[in-house]
Biotite code that builds the C-alpha atoms (Angstrom):
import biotite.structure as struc

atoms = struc.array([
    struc.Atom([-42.074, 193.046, -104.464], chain_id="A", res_id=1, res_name="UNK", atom_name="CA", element="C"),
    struc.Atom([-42.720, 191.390, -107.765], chain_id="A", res_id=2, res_name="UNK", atom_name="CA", element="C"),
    struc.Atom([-40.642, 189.709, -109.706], chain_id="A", res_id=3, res_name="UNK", atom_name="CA", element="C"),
    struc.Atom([-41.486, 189.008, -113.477], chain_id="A", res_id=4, res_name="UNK", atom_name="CA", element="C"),
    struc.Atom([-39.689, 186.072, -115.518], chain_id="A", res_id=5, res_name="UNK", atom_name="CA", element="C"),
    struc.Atom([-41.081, 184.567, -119.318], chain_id="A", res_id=6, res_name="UNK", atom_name="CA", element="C"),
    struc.Atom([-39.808, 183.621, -122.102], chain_id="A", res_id=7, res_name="UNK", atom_name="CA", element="C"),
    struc.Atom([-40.098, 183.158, -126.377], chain_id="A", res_id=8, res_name="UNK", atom_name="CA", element="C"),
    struc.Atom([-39.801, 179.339, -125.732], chain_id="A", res_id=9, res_name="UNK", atom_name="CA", element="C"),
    struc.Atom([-44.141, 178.555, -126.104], chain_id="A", res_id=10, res_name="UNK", atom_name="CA", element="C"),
    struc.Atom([-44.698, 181.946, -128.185], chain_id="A", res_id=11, res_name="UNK", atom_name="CA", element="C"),
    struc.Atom([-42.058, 181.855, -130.312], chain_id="A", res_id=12, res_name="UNK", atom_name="CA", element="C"),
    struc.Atom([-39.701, 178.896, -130.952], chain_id="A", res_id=13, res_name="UNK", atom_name="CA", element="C"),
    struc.Atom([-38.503, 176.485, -127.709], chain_id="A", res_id=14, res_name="UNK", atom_name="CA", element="C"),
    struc.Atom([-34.884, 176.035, -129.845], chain_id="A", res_id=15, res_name="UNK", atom_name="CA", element="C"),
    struc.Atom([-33.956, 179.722, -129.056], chain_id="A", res_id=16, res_name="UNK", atom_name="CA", element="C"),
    struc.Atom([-34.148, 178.961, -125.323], chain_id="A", res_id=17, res_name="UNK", atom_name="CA", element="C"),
    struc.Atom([-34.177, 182.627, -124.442], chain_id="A", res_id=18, res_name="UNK", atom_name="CA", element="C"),
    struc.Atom([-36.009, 184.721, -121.606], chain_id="A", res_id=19, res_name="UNK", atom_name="CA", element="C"),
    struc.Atom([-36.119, 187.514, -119.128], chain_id="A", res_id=20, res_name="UNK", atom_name="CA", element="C"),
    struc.Atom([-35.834, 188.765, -116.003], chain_id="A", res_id=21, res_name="UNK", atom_name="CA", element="C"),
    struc.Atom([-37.245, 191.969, -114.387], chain_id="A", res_id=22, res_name="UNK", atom_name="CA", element="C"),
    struc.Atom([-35.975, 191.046, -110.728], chain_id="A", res_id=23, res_name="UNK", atom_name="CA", element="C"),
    struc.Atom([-36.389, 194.371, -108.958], chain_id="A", res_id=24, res_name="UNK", atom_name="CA", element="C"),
    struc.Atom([-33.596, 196.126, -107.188], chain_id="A", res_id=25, res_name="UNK", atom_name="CA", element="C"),
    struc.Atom([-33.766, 193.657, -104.269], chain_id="A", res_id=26, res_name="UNK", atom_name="CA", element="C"),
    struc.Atom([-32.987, 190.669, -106.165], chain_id="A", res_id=27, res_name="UNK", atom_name="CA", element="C"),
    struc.Atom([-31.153, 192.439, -109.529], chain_id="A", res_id=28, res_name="UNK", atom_name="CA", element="C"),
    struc.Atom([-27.295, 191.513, -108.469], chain_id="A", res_id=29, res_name="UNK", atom_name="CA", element="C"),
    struc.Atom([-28.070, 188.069, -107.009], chain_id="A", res_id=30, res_name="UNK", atom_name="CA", element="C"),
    struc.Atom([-29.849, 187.265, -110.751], chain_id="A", res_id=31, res_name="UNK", atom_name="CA", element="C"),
    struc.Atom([-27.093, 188.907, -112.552], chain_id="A", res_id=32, res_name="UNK", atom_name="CA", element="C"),
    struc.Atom([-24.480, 186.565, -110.218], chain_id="A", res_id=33, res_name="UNK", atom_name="CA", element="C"),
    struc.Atom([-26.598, 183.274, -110.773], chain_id="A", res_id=34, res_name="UNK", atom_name="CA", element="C"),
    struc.Atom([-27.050, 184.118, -115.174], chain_id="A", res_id=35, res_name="UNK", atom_name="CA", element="C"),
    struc.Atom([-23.362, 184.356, -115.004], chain_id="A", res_id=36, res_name="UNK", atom_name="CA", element="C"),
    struc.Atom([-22.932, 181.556, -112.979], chain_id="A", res_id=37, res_name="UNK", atom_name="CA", element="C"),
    struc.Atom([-24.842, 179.012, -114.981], chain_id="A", res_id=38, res_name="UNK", atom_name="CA", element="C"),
    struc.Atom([-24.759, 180.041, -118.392], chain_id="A", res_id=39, res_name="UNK", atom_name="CA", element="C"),
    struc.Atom([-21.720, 181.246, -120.590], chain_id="A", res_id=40, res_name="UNK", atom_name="CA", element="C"),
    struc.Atom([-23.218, 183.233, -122.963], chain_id="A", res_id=41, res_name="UNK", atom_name="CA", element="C"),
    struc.Atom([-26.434, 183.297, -125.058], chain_id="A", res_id=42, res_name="UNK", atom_name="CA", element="C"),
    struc.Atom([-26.214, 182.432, -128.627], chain_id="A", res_id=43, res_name="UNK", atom_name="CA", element="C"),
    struc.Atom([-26.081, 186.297, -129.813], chain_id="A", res_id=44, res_name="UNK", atom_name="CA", element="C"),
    struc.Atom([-27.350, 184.867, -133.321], chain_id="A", res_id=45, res_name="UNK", atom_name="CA", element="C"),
    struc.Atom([-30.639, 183.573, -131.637], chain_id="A", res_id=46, res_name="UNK", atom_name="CA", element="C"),
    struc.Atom([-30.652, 187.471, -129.804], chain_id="A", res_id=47, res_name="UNK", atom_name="CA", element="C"),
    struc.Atom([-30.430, 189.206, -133.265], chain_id="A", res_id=48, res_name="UNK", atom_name="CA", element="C"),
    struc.Atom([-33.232, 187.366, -134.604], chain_id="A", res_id=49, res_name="UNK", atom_name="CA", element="C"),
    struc.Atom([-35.294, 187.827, -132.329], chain_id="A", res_id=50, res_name="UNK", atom_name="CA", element="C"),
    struc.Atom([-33.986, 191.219, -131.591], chain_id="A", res_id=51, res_name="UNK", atom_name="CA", element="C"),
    struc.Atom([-35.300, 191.978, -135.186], chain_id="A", res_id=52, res_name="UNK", atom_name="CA", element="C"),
    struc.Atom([-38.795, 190.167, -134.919], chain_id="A", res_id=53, res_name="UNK", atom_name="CA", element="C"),
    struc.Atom([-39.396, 192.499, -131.623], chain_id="A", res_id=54, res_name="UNK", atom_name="CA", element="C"),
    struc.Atom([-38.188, 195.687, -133.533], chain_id="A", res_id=55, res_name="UNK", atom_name="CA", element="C"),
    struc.Atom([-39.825, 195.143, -136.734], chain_id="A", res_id=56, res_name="UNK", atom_name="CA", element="C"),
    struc.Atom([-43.510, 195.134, -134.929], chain_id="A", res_id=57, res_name="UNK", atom_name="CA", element="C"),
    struc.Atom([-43.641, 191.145, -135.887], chain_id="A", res_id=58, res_name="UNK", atom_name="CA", element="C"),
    struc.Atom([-43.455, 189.330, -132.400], chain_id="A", res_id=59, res_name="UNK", atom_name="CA", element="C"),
    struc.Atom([-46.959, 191.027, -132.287], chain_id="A", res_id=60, res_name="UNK", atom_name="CA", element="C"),
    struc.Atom([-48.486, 190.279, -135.231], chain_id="A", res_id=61, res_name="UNK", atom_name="CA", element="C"),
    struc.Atom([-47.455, 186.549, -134.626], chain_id="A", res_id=62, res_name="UNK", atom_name="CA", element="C"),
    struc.Atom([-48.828, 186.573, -131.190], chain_id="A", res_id=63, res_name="UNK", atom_name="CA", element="C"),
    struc.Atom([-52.456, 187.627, -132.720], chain_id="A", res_id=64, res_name="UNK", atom_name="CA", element="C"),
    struc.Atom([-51.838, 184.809, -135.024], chain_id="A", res_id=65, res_name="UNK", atom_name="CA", element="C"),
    struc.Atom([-51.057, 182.406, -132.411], chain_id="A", res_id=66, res_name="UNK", atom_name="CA", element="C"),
    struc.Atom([-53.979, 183.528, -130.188], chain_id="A", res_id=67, res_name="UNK", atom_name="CA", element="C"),
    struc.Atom([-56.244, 183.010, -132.818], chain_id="A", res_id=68, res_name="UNK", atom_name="CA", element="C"),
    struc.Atom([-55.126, 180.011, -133.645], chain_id="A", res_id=69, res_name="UNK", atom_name="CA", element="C"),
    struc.Atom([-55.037, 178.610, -130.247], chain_id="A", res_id=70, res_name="UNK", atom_name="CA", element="C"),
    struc.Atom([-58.659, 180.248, -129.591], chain_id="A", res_id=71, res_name="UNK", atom_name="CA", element="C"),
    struc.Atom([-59.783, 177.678, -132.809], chain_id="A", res_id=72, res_name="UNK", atom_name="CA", element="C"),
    struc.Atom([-58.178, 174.909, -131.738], chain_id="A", res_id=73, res_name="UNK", atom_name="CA", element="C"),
    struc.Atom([-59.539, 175.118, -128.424], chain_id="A", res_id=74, res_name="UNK", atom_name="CA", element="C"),
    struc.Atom([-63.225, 175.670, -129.486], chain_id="A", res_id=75, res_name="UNK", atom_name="CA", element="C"),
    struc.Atom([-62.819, 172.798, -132.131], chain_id="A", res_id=76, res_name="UNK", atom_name="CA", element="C"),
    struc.Atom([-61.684, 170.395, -129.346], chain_id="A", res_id=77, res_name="UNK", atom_name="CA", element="C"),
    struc.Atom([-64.315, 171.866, -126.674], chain_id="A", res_id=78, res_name="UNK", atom_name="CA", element="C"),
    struc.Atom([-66.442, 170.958, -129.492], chain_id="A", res_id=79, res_name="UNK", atom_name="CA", element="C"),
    struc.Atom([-65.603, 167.414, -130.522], chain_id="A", res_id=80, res_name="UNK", atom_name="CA", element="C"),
    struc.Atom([-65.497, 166.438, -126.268], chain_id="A", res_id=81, res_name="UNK", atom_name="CA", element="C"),
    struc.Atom([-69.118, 167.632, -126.557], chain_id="A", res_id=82, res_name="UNK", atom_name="CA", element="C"),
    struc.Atom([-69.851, 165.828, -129.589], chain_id="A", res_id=83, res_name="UNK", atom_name="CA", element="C"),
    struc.Atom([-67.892, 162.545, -128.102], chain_id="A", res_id=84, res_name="UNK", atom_name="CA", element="C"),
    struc.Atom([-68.087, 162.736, -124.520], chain_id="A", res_id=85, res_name="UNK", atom_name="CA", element="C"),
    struc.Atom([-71.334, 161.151, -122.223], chain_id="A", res_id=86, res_name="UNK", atom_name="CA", element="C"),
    struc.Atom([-73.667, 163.643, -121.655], chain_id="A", res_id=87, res_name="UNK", atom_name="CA", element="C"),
    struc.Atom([-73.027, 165.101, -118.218], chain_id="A", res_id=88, res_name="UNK", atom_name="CA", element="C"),
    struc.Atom([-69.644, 165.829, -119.112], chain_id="A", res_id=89, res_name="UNK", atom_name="CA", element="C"),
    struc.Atom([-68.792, 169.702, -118.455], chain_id="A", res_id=90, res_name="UNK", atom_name="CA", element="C"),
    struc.Atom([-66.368, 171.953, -119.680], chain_id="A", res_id=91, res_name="UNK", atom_name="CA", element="C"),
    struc.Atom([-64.189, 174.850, -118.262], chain_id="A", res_id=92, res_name="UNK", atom_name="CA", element="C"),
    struc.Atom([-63.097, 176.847, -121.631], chain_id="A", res_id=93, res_name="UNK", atom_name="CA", element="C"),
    struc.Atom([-60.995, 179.319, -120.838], chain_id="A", res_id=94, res_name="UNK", atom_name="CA", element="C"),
    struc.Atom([-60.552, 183.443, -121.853], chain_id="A", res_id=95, res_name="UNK", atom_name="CA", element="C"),
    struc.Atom([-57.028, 182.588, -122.468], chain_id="A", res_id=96, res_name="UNK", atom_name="CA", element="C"),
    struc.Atom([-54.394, 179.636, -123.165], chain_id="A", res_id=97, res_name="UNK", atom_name="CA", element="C"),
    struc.Atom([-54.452, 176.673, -124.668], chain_id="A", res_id=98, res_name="UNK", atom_name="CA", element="C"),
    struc.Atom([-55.661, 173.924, -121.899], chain_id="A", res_id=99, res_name="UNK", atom_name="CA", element="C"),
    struc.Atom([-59.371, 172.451, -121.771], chain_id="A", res_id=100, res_name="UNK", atom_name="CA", element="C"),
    struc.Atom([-60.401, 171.608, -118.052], chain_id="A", res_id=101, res_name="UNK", atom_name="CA", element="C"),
    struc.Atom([-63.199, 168.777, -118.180], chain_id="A", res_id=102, res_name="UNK", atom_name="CA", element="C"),
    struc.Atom([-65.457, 167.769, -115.298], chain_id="A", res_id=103, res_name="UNK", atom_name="CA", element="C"),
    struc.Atom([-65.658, 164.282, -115.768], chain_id="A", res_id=104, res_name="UNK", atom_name="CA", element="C"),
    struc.Atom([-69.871, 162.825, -115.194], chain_id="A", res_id=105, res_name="UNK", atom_name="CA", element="C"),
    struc.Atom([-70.566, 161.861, -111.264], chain_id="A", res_id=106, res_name="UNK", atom_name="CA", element="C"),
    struc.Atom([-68.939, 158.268, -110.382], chain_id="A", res_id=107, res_name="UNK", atom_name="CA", element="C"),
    struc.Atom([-65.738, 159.084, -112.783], chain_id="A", res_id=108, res_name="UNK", atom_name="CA", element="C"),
    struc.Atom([-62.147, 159.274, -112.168], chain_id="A", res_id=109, res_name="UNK", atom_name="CA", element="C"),
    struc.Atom([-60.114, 161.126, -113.820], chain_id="A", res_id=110, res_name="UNK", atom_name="CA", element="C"),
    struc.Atom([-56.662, 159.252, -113.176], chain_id="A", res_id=111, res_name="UNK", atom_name="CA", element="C"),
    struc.Atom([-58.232, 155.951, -113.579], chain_id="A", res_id=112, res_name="UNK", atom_name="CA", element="C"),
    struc.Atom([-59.055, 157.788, -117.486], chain_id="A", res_id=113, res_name="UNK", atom_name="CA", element="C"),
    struc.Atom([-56.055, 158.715, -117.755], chain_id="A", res_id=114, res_name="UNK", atom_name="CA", element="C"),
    struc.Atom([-54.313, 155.310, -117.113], chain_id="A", res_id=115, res_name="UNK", atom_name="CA", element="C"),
    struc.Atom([-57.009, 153.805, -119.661], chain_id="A", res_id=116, res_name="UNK", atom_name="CA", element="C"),
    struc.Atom([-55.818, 157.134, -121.881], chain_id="A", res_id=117, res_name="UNK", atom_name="CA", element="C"),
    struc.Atom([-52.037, 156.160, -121.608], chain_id="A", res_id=118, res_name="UNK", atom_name="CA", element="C"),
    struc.Atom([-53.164, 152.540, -123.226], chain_id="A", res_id=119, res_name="UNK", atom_name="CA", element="C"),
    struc.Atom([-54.416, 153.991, -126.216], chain_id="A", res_id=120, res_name="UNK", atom_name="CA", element="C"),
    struc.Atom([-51.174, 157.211, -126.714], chain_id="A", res_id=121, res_name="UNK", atom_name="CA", element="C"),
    struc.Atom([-53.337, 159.576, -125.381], chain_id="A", res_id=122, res_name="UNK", atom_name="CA", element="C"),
    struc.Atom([-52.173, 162.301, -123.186], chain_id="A", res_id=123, res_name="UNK", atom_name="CA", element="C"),
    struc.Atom([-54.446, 163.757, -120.370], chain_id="A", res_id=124, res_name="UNK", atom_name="CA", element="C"),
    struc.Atom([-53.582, 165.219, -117.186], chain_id="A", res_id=125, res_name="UNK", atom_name="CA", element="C"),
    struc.Atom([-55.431, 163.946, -114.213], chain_id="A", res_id=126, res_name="UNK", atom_name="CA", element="C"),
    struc.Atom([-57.202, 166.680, -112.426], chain_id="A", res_id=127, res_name="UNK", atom_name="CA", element="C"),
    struc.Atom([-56.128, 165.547, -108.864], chain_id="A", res_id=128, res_name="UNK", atom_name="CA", element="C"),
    struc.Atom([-52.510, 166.260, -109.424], chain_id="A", res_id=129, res_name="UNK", atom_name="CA", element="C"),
    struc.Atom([-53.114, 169.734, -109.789], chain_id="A", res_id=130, res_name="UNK", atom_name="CA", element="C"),
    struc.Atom([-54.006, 169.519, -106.453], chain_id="A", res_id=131, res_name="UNK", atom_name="CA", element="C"),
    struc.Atom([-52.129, 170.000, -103.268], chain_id="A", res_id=132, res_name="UNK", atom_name="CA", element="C"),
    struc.Atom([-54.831, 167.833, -101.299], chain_id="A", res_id=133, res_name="UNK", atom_name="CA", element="C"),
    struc.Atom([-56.241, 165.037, -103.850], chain_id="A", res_id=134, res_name="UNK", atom_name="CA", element="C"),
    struc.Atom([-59.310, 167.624, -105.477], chain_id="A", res_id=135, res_name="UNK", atom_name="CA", element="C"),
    struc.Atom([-60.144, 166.812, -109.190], chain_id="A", res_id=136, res_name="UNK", atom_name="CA", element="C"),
    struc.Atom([-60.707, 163.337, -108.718], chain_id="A", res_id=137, res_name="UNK", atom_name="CA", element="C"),
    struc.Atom([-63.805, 163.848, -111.287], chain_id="A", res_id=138, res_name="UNK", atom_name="CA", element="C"),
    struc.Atom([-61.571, 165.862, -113.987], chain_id="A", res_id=139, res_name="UNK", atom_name="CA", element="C"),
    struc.Atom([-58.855, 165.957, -116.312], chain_id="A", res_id=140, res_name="UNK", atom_name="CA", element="C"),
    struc.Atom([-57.282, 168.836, -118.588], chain_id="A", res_id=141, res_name="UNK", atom_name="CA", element="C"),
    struc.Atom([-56.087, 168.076, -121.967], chain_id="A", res_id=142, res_name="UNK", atom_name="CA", element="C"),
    struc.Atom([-53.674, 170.479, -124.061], chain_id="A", res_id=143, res_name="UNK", atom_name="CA", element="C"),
    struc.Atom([-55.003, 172.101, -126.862], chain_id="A", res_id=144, res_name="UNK", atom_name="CA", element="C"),
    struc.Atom([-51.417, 174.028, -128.803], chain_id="A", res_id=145, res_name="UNK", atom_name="CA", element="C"),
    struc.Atom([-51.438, 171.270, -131.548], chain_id="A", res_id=146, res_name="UNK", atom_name="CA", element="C"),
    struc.Atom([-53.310, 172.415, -134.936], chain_id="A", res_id=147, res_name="UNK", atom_name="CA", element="C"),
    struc.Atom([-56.983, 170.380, -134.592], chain_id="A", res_id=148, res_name="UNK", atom_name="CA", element="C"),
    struc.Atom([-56.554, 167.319, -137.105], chain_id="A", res_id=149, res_name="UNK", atom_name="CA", element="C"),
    struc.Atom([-58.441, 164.352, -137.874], chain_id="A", res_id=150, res_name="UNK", atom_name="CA", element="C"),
    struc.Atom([-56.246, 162.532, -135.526], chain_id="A", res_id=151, res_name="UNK", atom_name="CA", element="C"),
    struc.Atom([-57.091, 164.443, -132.590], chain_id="A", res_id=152, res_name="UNK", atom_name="CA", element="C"),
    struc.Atom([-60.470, 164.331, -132.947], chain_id="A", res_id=153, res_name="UNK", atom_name="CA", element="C"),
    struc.Atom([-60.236, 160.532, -133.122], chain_id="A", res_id=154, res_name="UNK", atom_name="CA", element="C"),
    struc.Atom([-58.015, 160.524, -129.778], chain_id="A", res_id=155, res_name="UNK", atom_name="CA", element="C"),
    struc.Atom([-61.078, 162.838, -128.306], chain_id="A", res_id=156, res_name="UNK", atom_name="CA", element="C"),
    struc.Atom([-63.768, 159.980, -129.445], chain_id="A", res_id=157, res_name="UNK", atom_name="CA", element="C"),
    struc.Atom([-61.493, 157.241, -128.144], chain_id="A", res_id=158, res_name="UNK", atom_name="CA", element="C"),
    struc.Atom([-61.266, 159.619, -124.959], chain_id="A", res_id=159, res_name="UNK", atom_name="CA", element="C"),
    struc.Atom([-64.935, 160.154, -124.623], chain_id="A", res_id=160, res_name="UNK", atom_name="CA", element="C"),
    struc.Atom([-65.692, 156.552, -125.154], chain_id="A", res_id=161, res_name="UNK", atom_name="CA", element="C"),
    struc.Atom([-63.336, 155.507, -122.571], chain_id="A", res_id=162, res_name="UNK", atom_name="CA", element="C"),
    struc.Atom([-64.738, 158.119, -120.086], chain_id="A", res_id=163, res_name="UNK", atom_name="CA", element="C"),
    struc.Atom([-68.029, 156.606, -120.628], chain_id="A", res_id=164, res_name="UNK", atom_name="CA", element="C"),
    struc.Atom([-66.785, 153.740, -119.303], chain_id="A", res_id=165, res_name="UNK", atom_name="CA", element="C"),
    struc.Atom([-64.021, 155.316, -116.305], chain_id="A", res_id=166, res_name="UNK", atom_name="CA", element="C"),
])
């Protein structure tokens, strides 16, 4: 039995709020029951438009956009923890999405990083709570869906001068 859910909300625009369902025939009529349950009705303006984008061929042309995009912005960060990170540090890249997994040099802690991160507005994920049984102490994941600005890279040398020191 599988059961597929997504949404437009990451690819698309989060403001539409609008997914889907393919339950199966198992769980169709309970879905049905709980979407009428907990939600009135759908804006059918947001539906049209995006309706339209589907039909018109243009939901994929943006998603080869996006992909790209994300693909740069990815190798630009993977590029600047290189450039800004101590030397032992390695790096996960992956074939797909936008998060940057990075093992952290031996004798490092990843949440103790990301507290020092937090002091300075900078968001990381600490490996370990990704974990179900405290793994990942040594790395940390940072989010790479924002365009790659000057900014950002100076968040990334901040980052790689604090994990120097973590």
């Amino acid at each position: 039995m599988v059961m597929t859910c997504s949404s437009f909300s990451k690819t698309l625009a989060a403001g539409f709020r609008i997914g889907w369902v393919i339950p199966g025939k198992r769980f169709k009529e309970k879905i049905l029951r709980l979407k009428a349950a907990t939600t009135v009705a759908t804006a059918s303006s947001d539906q049209y438009i995006i309706a339209h984008f589907l039909s018109e061929g243009a939901y994929e042309r943006h998603l080869r956009k996006l992909r790209t995009a994300v693909k740069n912005q990815l190798i630009r960060t993977a590029l600047a923890v290189q450039k800004y990170f101590p030397e032992d540090t390695r790096l996960s890249i992956p074939k797909g999405g936008a998060l940057l997994w990075i093992q952290l040099p031996s004798g490092a802690d990843g949440l103790n990083l990301y507290q020092k991160a937090l002091e300075h507005k900078i968001s990381i994920l600490p490996g370990m709570v990704c974990s179900a049984d405290g793994q990942f102490t040594r790395y940390i994941r940072i989010g790479c869906g924002h365009p790659f600005t000057e900014t950002i890279e100076k968040g990334i040398q901040t980052l790689g001068k604090l994990a120097g020191e973590a």
